[in-house]
C-alpha positions as semicolon CSV with decimal commas, in nm:
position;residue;x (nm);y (nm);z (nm)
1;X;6,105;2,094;1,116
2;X;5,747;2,140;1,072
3;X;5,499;2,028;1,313
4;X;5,249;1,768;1,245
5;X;4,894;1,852;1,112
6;X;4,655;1,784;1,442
7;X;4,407;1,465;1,316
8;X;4,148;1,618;1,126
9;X;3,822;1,615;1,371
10;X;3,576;1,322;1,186
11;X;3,262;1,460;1,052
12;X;2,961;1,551;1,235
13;X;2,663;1,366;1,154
14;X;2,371;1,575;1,046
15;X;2,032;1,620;1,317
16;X;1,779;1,405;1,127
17;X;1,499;1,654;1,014
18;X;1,175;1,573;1,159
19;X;1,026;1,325;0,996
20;X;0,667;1,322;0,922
21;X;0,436;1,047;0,963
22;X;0,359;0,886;0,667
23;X;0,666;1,029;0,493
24;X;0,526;1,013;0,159
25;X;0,227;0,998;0,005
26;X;0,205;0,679;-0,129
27;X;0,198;0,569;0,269
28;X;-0,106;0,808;0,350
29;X;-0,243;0,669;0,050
30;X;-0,154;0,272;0,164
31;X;-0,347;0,362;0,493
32;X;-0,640;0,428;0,367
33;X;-0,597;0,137;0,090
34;X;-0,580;-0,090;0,434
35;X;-0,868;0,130;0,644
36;X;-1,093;0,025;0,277
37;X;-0,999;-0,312;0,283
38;X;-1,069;-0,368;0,688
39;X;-1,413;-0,188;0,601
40;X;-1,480;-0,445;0,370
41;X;-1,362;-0,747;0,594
42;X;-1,616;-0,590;0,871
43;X;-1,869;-0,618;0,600
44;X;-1,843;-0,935;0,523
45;X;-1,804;-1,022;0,928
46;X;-2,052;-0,849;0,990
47;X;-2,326;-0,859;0,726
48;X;-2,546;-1,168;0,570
49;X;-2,438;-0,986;0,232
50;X;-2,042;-1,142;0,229
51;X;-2,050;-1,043;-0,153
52;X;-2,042;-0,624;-0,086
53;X;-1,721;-0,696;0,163
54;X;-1,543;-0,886;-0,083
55;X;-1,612;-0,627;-0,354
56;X;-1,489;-0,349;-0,128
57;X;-1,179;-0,544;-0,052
58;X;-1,157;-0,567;-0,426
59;X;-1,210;-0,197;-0,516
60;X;-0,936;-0,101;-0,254
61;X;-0,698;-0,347;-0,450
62;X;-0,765;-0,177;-0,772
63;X;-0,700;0,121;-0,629
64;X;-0,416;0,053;-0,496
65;X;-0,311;-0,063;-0,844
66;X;-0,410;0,253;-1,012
67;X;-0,219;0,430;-0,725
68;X;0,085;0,263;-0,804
69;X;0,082;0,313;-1,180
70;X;0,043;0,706;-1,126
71;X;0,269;0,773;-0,826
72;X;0,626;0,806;-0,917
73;X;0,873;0,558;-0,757
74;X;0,994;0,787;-0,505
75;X;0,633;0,889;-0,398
76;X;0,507;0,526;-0,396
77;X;0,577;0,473;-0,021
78;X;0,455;0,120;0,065
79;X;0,284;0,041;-0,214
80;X;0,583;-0,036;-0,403
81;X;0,701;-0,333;-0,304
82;X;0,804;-0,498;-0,657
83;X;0,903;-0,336;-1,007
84;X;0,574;-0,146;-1,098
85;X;0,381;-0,363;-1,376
86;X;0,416;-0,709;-1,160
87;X;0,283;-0,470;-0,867
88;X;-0,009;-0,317;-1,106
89;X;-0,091;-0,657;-1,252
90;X;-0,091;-0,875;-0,915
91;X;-0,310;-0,617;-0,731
92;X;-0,506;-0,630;-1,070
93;X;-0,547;-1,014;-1,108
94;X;-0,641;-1,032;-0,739
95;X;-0,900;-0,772;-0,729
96;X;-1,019;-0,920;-1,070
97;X;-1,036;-1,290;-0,936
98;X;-1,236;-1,141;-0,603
99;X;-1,489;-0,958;-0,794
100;X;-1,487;-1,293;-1,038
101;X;-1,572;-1,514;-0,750
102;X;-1,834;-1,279;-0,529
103;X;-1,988;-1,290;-0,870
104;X;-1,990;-1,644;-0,989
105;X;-2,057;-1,826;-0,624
106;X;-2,403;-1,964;-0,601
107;X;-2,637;-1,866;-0,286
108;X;-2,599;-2,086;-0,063
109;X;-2,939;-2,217;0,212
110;X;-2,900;-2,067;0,540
């Protein structure tokens, strides 16, 4: 009689490689996306002219929309959050609707 194969030892789990901070870099490019769009919040804080901060909030959503028509899927990072067009075109429609509106409001008396 044969003896009995000893249990097989379970596999080791791999050492994580060091991950880097962002990991892609669609996330170094959604930081600075955010740093833009806080810039342009302080702005309009900040400044009597509220219609610059809203159209700096507005360019950092259209580029964040060009960003995430360019970057492939796996590069996207955080700026994929939905399939890409609904991504594109919401980032679009609400950087278009911002630049609409710091356009179209009246001035109002102090």
């Amino acid at each position: 009689m044969s003896e009995p194969d000893p249990p097989a030892e379970p596999p080791q789990p791999e050492e994580p490689e060091e991950r880097r901070h962002p990991s892609t870099i669609g996330g170094a490019f959604y930081i600075v996306i955010l740093i833009a769009t806080g810039v342009g919040i302080a702005i309009v804080y900040r400044s009597h002219d509220w219609r610059l901060g809203v159209r700096v909030v507005a360019g950092a959503l259209f580029a964040a929309a060009l960003l995430r028509l360019v970057l492939p899927q796996r590069d996207a990072g955080m700026l994929a959050v939905r399939h890409r067009l609904v991504d594109v075109g919401l980032l679009v429609v609400v950087g278009g609707a911002l630049v609409f509106l710091a356009g179209s409001i009246p001035d109002q008396p102090l």
